[in-house]
SESETI-914248 format. One record per residue: x, y, z of N, C-alpha, C, O in turn. Coordinates in steps of 0.001 Angstrom, whole numbers, padded with zeros to 6 digits, always signed. Atoms other than C-alpha are relative to their C-alpha. Layout:
<nodes>
XYZXYZXYZXYZ
...
</nodes>
This chain:
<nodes>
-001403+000257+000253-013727-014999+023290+000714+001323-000226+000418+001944-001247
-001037-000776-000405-011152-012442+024227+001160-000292-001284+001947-001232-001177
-001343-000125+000679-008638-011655+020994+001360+001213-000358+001167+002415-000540
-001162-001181-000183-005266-009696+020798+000576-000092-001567+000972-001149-002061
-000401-000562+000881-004309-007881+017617+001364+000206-000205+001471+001294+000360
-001396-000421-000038-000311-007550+017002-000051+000375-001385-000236-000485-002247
+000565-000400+001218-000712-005022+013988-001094+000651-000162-002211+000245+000163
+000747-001067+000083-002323-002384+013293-000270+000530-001933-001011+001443-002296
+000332-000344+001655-002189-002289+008903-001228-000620-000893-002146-001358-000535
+001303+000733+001212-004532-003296+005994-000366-001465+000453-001537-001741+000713
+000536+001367-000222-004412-007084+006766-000570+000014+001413-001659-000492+001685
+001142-000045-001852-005382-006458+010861-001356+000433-000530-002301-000313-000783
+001170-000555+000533-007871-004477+009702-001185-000898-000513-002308-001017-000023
+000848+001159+000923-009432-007060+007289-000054-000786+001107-001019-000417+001776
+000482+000543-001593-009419-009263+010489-000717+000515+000828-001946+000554+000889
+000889-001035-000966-010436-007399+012788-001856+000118-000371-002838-000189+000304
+001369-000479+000189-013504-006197+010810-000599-001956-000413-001801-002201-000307
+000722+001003+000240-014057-010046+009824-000291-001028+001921-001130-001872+002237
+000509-000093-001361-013848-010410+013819-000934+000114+000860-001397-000519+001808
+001179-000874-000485-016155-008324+014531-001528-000625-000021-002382-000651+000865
+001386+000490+000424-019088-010087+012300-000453-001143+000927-001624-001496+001070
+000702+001309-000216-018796-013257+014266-000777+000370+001459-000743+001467+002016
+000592-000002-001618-020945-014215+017857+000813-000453+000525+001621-001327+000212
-000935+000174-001021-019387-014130+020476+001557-000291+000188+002211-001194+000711
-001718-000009+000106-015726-012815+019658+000154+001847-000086-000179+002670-000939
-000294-001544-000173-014732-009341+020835+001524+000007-000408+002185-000970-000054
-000927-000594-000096-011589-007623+019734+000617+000844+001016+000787+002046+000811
-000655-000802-000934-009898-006677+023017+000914+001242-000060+000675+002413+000232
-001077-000906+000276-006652-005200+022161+000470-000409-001037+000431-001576-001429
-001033-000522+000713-004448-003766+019632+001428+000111+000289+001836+000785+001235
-001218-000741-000619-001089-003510+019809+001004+000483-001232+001201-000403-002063
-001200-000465+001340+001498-001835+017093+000668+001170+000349+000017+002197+000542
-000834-001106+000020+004505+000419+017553-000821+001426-000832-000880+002493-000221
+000828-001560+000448+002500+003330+015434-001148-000091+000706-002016-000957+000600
+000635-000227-001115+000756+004618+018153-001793+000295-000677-002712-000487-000433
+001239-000331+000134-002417+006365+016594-000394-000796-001048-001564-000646-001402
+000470+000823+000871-002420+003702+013913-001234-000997+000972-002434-001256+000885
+000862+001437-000878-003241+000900+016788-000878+000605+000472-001958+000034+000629
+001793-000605-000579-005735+003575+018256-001247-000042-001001-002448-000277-000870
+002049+000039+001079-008130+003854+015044-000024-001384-000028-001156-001839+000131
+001060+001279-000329-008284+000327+015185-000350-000580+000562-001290-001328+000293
+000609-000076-000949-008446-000091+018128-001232+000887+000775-001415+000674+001973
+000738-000719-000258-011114+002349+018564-001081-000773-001097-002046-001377-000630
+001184+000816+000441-013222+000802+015978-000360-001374-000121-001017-001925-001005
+000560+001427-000273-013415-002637+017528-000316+000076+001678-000599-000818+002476
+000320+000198-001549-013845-001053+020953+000939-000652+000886+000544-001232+001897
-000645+000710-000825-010768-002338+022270+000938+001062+000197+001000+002043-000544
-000781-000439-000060-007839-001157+024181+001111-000306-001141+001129-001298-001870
-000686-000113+000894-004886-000003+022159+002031+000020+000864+002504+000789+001701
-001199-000272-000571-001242-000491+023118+001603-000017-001034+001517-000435-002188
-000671-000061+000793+002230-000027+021765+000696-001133-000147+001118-001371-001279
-000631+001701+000164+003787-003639+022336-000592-000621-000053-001669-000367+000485
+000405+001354-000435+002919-006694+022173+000137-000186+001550-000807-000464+002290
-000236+000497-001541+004438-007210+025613-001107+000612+000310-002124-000073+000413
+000870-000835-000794+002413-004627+026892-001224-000625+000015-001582-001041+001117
+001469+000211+000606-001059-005650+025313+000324-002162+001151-000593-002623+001830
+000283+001238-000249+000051-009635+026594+000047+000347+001747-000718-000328+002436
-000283+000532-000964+001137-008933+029908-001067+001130+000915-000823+001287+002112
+001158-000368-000708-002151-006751+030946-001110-000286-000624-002042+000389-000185
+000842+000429-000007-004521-008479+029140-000235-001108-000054+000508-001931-000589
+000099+001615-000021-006404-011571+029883-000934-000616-001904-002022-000470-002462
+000411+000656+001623-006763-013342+026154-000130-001491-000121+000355-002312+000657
+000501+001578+000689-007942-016602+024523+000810-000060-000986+001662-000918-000757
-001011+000266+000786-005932-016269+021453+000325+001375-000656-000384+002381-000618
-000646-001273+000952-003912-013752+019317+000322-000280-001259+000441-001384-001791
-000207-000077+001653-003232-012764+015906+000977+000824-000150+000644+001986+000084
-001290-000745+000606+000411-011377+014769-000061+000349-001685+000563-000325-002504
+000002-000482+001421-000338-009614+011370+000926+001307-000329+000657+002486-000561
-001116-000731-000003+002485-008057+011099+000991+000462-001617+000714-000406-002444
-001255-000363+001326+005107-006837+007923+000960-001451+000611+001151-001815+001771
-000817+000959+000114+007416-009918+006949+001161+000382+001384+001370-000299+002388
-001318-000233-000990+010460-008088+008957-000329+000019+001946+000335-000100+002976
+000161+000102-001429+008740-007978+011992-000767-001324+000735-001473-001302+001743
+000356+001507-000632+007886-011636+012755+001196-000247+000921+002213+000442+000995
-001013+000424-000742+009795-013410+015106-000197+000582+001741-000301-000265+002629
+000591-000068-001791+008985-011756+018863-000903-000132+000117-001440-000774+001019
+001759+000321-000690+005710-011515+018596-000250-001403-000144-001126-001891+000569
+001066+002002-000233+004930-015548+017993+000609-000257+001162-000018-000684+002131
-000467+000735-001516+007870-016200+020696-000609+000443+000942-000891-000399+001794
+001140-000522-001621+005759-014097+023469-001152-000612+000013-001661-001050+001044
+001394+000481-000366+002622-015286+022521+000119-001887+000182-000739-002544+000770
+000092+001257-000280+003611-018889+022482+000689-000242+001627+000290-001153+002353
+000008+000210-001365+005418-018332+025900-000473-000055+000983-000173-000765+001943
+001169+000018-000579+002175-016925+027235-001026-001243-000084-001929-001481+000717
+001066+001623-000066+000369-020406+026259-000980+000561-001110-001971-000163-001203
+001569-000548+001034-002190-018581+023538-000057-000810-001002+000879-001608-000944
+000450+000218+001228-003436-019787+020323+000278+000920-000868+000070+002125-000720
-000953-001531+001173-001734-017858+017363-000660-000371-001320-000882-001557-001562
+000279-000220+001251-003040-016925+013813+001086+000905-000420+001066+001989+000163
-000835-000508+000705-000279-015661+011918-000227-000085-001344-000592-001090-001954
+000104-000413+001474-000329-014004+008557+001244-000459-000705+002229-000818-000060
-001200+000436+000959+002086-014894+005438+000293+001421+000192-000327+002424+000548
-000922+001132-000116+005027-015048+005205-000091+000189+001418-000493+001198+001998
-000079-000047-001214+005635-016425+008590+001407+000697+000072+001842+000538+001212
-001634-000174-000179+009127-015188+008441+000253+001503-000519-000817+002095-000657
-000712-000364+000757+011082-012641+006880+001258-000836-000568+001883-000366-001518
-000999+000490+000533+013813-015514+006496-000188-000996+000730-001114-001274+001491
+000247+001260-000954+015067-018734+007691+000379-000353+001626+000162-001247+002444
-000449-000268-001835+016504-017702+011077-001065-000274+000761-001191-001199+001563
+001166-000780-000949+013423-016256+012473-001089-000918-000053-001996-000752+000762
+001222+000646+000304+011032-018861+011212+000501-001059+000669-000374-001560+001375
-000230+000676-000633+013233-021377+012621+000035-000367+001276-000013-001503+001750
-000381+000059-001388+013773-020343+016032-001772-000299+000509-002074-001126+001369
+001258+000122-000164+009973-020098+016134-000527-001469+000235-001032-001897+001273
+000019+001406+000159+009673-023731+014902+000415-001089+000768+000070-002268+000695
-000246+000848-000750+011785-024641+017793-000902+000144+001165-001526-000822+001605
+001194-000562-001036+009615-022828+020467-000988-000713-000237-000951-001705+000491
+001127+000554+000278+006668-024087+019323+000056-001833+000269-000818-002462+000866
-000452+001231-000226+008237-027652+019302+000068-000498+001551-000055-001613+002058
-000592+000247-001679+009112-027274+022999-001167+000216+000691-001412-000485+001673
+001449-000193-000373+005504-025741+023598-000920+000428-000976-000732+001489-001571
+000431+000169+001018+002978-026341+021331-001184+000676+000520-001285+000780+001742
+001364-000978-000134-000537-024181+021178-000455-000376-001599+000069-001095-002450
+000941+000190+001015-003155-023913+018573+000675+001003-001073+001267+002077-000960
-000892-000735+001129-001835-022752+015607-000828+000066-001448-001700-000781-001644
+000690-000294+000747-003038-021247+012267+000576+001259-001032+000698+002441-000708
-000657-001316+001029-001540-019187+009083-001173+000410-001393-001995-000357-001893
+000729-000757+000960-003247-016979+006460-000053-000716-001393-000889-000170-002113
+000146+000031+001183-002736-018907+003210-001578-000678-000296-001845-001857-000527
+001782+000025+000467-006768-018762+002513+000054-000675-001162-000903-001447-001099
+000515+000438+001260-006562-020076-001141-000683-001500+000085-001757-001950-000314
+001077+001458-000419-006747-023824+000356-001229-000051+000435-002028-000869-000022
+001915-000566-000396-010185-022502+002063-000405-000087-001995-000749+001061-002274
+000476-000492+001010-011102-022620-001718-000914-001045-000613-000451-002185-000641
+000882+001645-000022-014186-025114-002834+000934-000378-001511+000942-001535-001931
-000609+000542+001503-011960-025026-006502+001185-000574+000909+001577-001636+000425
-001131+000926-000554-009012-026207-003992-000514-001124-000143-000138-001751-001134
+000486+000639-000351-010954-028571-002943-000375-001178-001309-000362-002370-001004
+000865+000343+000677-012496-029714-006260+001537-000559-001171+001454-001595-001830
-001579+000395+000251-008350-029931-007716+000677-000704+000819+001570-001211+000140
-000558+001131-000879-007026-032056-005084-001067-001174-000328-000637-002328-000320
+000578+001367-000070-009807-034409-005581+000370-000853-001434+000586-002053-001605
-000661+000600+001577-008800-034538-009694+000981-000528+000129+001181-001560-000511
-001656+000627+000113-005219-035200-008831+000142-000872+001249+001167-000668+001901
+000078+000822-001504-005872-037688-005694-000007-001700-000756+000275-002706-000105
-000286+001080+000151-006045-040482-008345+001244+000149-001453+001970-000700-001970
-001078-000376+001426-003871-038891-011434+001159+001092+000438+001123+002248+000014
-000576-001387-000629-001168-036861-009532+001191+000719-001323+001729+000459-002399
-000825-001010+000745+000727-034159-010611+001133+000044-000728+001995+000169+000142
-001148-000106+000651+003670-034036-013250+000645+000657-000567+001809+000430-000898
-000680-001533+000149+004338-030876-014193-001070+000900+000570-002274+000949+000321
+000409-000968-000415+003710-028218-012270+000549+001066-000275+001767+001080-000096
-001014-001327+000270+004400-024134-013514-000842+000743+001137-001961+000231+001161
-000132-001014-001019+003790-021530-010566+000479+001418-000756+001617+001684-001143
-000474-001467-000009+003355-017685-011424-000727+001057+000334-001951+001122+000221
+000484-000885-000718+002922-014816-009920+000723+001564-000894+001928+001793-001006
-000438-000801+001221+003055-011654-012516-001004+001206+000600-002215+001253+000384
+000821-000906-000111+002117-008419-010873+000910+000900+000194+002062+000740-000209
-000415-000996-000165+002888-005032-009614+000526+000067+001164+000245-000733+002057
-000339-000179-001455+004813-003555-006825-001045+000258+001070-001978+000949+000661
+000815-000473-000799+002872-003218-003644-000305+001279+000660+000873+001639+000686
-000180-001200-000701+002033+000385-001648+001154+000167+001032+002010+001052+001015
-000707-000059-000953+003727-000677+001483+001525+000595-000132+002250-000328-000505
-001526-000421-000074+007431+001407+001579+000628-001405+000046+001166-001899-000944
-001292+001263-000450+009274-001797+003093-000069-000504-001075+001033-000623-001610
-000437+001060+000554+008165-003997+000455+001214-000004-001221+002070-000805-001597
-001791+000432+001140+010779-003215-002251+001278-000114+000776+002387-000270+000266
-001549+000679-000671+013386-003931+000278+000111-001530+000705-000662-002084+001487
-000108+001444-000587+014680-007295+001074-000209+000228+001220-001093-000440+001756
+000131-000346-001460+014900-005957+004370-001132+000168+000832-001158+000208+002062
+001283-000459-000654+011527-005233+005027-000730-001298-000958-000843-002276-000218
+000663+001294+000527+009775-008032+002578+000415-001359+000178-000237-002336+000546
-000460+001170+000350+012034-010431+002031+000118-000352-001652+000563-001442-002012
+000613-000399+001343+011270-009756-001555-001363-001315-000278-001957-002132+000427
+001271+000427+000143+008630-010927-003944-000251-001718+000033-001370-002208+000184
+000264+001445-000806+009342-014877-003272-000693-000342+000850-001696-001038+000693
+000277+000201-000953+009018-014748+000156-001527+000840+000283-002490+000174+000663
+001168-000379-000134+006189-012059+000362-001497-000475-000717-002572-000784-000204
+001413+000732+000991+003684-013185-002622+000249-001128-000962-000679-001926-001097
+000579+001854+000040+004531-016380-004362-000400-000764+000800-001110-001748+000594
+000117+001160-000428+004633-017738-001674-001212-000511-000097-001364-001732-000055
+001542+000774-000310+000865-018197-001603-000370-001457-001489-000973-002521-001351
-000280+001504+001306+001267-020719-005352+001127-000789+000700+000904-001973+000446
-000790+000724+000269+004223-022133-004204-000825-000897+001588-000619-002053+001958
+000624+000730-001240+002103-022998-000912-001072-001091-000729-001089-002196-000187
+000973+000604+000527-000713-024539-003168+001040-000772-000975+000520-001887-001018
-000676+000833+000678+002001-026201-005514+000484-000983+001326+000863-002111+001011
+000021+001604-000846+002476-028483-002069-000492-000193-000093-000445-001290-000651
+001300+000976-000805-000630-029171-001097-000344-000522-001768-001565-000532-001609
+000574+000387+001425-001447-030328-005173+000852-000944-000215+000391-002085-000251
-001161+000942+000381+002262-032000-006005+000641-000395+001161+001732-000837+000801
-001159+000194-000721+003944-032675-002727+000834+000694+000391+000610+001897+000259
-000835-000512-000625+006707-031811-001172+001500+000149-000889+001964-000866-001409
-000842-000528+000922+009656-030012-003097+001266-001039+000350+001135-001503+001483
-001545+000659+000001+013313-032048-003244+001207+000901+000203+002093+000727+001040
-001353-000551+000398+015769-029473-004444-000871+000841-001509-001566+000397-002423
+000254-001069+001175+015142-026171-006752+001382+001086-000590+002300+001520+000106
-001239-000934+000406+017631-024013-008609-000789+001330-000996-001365+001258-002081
+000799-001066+000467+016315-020438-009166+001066+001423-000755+002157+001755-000292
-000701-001498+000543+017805-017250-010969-000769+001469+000340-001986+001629+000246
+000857-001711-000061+016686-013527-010350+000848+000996-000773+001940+000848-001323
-001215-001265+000621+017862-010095-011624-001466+001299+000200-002679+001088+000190
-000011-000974-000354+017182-006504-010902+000457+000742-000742+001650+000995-000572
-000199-000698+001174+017149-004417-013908-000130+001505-000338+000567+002169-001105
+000430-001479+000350+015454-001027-013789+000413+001231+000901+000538+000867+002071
-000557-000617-001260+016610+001828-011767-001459+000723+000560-002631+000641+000194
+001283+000093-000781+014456+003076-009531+000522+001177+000963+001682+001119+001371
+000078-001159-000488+013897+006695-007636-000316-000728+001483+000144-000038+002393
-000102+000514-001430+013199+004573-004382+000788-000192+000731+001497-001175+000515
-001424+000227-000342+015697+005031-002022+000054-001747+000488-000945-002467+000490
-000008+001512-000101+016915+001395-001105-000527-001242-000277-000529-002325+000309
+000818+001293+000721+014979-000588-003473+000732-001075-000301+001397-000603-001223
-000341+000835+000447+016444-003710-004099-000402-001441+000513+000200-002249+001220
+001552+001466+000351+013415-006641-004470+000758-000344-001408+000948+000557-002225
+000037+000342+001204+014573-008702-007338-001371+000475-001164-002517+000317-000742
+001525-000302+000892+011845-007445-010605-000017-001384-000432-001065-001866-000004
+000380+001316+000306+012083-010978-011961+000244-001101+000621+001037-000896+001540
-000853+001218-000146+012886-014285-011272-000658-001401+000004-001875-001580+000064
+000631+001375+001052+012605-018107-012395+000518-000940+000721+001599-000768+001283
-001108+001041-001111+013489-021315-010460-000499-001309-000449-001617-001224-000956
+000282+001581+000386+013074-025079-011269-000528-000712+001355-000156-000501+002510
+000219+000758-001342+011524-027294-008966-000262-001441-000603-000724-001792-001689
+000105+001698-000085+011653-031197-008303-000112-000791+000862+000729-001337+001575
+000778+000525-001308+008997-032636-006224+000854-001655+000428+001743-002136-000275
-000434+001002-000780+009887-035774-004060-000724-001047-000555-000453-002226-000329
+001062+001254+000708+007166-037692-006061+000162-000261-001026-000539-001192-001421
-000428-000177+001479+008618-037224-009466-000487+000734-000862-000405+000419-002049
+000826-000979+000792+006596-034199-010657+001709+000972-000133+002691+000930+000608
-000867-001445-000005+008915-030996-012033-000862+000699-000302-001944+000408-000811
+000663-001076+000352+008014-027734-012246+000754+001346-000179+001984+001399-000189
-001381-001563-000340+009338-023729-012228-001395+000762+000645-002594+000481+000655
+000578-001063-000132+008101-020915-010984+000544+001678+000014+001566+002039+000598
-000481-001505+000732+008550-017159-012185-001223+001096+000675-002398+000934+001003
+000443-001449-001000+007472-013877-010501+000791+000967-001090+001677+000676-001893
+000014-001135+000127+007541-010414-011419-000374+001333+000396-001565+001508+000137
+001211-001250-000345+006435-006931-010211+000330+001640-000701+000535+002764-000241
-000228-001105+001039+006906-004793-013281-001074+000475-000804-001156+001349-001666
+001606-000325+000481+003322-004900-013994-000641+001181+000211-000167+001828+001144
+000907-001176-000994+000835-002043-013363-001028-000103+000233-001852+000780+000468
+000878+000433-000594-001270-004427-012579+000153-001444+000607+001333-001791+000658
+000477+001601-000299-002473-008378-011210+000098-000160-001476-000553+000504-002283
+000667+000188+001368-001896-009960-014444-000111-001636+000062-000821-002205-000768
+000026+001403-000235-001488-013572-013384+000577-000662+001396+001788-000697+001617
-000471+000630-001055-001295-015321-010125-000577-001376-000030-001741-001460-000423
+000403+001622-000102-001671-019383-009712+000655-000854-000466+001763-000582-000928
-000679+000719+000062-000943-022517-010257-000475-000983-001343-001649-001353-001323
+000310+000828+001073-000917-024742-013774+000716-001364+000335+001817-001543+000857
-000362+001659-000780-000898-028803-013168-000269-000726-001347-001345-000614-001935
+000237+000995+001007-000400-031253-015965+000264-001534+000758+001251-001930+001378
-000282+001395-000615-001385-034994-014961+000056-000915-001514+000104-000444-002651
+000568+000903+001163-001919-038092-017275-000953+000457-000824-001950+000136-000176
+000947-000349+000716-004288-036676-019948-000900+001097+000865-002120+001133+000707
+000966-001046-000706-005497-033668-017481+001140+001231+000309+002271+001172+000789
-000641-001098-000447-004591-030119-017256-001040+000868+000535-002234+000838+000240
+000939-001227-001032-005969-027230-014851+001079+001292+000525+002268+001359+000838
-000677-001028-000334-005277-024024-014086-000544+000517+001301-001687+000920+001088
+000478-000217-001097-005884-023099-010153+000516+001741+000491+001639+002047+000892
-000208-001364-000590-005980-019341-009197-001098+000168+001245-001945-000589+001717
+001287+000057-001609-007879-017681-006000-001366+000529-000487-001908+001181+000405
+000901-000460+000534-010883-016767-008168-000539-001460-000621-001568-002014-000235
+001048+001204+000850-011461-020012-010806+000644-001214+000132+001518-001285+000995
-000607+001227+000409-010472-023479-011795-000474-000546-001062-001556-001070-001328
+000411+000579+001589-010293-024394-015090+000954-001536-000383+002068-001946-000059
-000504+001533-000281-010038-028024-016102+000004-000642-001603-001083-000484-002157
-000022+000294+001158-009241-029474-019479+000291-001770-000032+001349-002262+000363
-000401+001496+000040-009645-033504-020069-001344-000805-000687-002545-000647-000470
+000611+000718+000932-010977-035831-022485-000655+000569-000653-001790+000204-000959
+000192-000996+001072-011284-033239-024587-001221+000717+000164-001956+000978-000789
+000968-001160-000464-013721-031023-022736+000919+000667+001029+001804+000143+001705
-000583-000588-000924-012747-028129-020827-000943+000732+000716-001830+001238+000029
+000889+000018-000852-014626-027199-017879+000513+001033+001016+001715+001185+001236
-000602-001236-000615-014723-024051-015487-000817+000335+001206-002040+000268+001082
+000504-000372-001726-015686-023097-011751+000528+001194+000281+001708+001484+000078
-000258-001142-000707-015829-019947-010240-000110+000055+001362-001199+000249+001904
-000126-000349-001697-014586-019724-006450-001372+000402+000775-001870+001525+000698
+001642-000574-001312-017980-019504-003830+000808+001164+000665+001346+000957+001753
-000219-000796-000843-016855-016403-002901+001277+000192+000487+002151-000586+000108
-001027-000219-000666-014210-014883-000791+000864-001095+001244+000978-000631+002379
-000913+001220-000799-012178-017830+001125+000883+001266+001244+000442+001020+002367
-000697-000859-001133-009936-014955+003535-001046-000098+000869-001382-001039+000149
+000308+000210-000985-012474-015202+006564-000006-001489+000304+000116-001868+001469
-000043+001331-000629-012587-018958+006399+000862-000397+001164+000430-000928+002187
-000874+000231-000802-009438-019247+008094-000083+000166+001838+000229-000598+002751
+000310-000688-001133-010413-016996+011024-001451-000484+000936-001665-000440+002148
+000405+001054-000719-013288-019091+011297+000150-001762+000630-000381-002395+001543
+000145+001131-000795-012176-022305+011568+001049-000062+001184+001113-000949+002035
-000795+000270-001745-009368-021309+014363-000288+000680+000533+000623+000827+001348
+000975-000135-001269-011530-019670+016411-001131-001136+000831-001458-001258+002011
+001201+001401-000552-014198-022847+016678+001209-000689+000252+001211-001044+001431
-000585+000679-000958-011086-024655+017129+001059-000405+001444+001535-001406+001980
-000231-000685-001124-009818-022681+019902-000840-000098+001266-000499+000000+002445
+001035+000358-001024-013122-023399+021524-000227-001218+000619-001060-001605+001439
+000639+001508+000260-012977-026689+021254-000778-000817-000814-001028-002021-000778
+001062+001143+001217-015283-027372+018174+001096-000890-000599+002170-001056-000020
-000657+000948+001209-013880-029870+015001+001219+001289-000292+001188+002511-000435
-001601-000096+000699-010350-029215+014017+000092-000134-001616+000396-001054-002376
-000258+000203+001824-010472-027982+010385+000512+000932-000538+000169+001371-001635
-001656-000476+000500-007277-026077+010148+000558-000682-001161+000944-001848-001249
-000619+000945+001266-006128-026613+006689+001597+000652+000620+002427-000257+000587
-001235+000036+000515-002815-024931+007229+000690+000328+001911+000865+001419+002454
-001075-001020-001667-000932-024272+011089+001279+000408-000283+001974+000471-001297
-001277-000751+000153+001727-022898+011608+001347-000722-000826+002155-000245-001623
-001357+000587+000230+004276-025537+011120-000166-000400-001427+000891-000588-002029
+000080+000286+001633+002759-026417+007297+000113+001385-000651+000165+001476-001878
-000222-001248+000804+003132-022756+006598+001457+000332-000055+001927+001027-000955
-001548-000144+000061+006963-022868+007617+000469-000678-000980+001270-000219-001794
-001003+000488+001475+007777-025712+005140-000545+000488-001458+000000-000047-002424
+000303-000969+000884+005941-023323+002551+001137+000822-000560+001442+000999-001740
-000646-001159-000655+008310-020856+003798+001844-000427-000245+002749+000219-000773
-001381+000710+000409+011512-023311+003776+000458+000171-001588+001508+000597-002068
-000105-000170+001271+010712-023537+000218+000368+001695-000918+001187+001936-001805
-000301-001118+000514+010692-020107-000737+001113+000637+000049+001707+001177-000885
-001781-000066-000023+013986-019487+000844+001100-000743-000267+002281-000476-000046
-000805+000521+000686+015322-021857-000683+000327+000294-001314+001465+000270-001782
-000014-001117+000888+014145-020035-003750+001129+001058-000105+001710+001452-001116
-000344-001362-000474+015718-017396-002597+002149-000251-000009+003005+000266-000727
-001258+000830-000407+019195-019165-001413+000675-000049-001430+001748+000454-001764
-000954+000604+000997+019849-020615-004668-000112+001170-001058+000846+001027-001817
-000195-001126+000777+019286-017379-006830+001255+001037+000375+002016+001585-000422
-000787-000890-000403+021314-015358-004702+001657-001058+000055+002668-000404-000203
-000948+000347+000421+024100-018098-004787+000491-000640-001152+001640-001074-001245
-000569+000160+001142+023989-018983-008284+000374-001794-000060+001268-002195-000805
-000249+001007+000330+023647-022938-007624-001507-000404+000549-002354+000364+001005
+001066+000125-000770+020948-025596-006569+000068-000189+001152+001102-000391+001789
-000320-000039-001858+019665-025680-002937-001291-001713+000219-002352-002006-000333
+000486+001263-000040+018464-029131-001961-001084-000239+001383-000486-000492+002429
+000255+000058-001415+015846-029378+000913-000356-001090+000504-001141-001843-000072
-000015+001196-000757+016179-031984+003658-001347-000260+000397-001929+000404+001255
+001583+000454-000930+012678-033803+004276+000122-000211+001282-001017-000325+001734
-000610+000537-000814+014288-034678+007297-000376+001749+001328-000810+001897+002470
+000117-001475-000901+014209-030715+008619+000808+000110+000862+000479+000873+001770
-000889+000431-000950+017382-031768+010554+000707+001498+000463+001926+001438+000621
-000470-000457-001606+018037-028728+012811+000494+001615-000999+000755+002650-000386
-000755-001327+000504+019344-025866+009515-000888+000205-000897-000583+000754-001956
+001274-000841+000840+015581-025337+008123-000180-000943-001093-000958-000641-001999
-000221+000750+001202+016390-028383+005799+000506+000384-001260+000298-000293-002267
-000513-000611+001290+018036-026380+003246+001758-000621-000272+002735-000346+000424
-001434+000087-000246+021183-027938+002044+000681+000492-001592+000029+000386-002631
-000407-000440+001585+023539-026519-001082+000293-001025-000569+000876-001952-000007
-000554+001326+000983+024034-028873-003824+000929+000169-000758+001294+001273-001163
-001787-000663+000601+027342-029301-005526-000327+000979-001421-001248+001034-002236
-000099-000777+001100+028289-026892-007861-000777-000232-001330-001836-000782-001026
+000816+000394+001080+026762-027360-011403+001335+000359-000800+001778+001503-000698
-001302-000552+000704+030174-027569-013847-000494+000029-001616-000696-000910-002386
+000510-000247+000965+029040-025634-016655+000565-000344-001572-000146-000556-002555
-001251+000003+000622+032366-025972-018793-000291-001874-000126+000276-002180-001175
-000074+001309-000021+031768-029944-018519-001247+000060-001278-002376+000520-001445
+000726+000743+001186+031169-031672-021966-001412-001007+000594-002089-001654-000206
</nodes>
C-alpha cells in the first residue's frame, strides 16, 4: 500500500515512523511547502519528496493519503485528495474554522471516500471501559478541561495560524464529551487575554470558560488555559446517578457505591487509528471510531465555543446541520432584566 504524506512536522513524523512499522505499507511521498523539511522525511521513509500536494497527487500513483498539516492550512489539501478519489486520514482540528471545514463537508458529501481523523483518545480500552459505565446510567454533568502550556509551534499563539486553544487542543475532551454525553444543544462561552506578551502577534485567548447543554439533558462547562509551564490537567469529569469518573488519555478513575476504582490506559492509543484505516482501506472490518464527518461536528462545537465568546452571547447548534455548520446565535441574554 502506496501512502502520500501532506506535512512534513512533528505529527507526520509520528506517522510516518508508525507507518513504517507496519507490513506491507510504504511511505511513497512527502509533500510540504518547506522544502528540506519534506526531504528529511522524506528521505527517512525512502520516499519521494515534493513541494505540493498537487505535485506529490498528480505524479504519484497512491492508495490513500494523510494531510497532517497546521490548523491554518487545512482546506486544499482534503479538497484535492478527495477529488483524486483517495482515502484521507486527517489530523485535528480538521479546520482552522467553520468555512473551511464546511466546504470540505460539502465535497465529501458529493464524493465520499474512506475517511479517518486523529482524535486517538477513543482508541482508549479506559474509553471503552467509560462508555460501557454510562450506556445504562448516562451522563449529567459533564466538566471538560484542558489546563496547560503554550505550544513550540510559532503559529500557535495566533488565531490565525491555530485557531486558538479551543479549536487546537480542547478540542480532543470536548470530542470525548460527545462520544460519553451526546450531542451538544447550545453553549455560551467567555474568554480573555490578559498578559502581555514579547510575541509579535500573539493573540490566543490565555483563558476561557463556556457552558454546555447536551440534547439529552446533561450540562456541563469547559475551561482551558495555556499559562501553565506545564500539562497540568487534560480530560473529561462525568457525574451519572450515584457514579463519577474522571477520563484522561492516560487513566480512568471511577468512584461508585462507595468504592473508587482505577485503570491505567494499555498503552499508547495514537497508532491505533492509523491502523484501523489502513485495514480498512484494504478492505478488512471497518473499525473507524471517528471519520471525518464525526470529527467536523467535534469541530462545529468548538467554534461554536469560539463564536459565542467572541460575541458575548449564546450560540445554539442546529442538529439539523442545515447548510451554515449548524451554528445559530441565540437571542441576546437581557442582563438588566429583573
Amino acid at each position: 500500500m502506496r501512502v502520500g504524506m501532506v506535512g512534513a512536522g512533528a505529527v507526520a513524523s509520528r506517522h510516518v515512523r508508525t507507518l513504517l512499522a507496519m507490513d506491507g505499507v510504504r511511505v511513497a511521498a512527502v509533500a510540504d511547502p518547506a522544502v528540506e523539511r519534506a526531504g528529511r522525511l522524506a528521505d527517512l521513509a525512502g520516499a519521494s519528496a515534493y513541494p505540493s500536494h498537487l505535485d506529490m497527487l498528480e505524479r504519484e500513483r497512491l492508495d490513500a493519503v494523510y494531510v497532517c498539516v497546521p490548523p491554518f492550512a487545512h482546506g486544499a489539501p482534503e479538497l484535492a485528495v478527495i477529488d483524486a478519489g483517495l482515502p484521507m486520514f486527517v489530523e485535528k482540528p480538521v479546520a482552522i474554522d467553520l468555512e473551511t471545514a464546511e466546504a470540505v463537508a460539502a465535497r465529501l458529501a458529493e464524493r465520499p471516500v474512506p475517511t479517518c481523523a486523529g482524535y486517538h483518545w477513543r482508541w482508549l480500552d479506559i474509553f471503552d471501559r467509560a462508555v460501557d459505565l454510562l450506556a445504562a446510567n448516562p451522563a449529567r454533568l459533564v466538566s471538560c478541561s484542558w489546563l496547560d502550556k503554550v505550544p513550540p509551534p510559532p503559529w500557535w499563539v495566533r488565531r490565525d495560524g491555530s485557531g486558538g486553544q479551543t479549536v487546537e487542543q480542547t478540542t480532543h475532551v470536548l470530542d470525548l464529551a460527545r462520544a460519553l454525553a451526546g450531542e451538544v444543544a447550545e453553549v455560551h462561552a467567555f474568554a480573555a487575554r490578559v498578559t502581555p506578551t514579547a510575541t509579535p502577534g500573539a493573540d490566543v485567548d490565555e483563558v476561557s470558560v463556556g457552558s454546555l447543554r447536551f440534547e439529552g439533558g446533561a450540562v456541563g462547562s469547559v475551561a482551558s488555559t495555556c499559562l501553565l509551564p506545564r500539562l497540568h490537567r487534560a480530560g473529561v469529569e462525568v457525574v451519572a446517578d450515584g457514579l463519577w469518573l474522571w477520563l484522561s488519555e492516560t487513566e480512568l478513575e471511577v468512584e461508585a457505591d462507595g468504592e473508587r476504582s482505577r485503570w491505567r490506559a494499555d498503552g499508547d492509543a495514537r497508532p491505533r487509528p492509523d491502523r484501523d484505516f489502513l485495514q480498512a482501506v484494504r478492505g478488512g472490518p471497518d473499525r473507524i471510531r471517528v471519520p471525518w464527518q464525526e470529527a467536523y461536528r467535534t469541530h462545529r462545537l468548538a467554534c461554536a465555543l469560539v463564536r459565542s465568546a467572541d460575541e458575548g452571547r449564546p450560540v445554539a447548534l442546529d442538529p439539523a446541520d442545515g447548510g451554515s455548520g449548524g451554528l445559530m446565535a441565540s437571542p441576546p441574554v437581557d442582563r438588566d432584566q429583573d
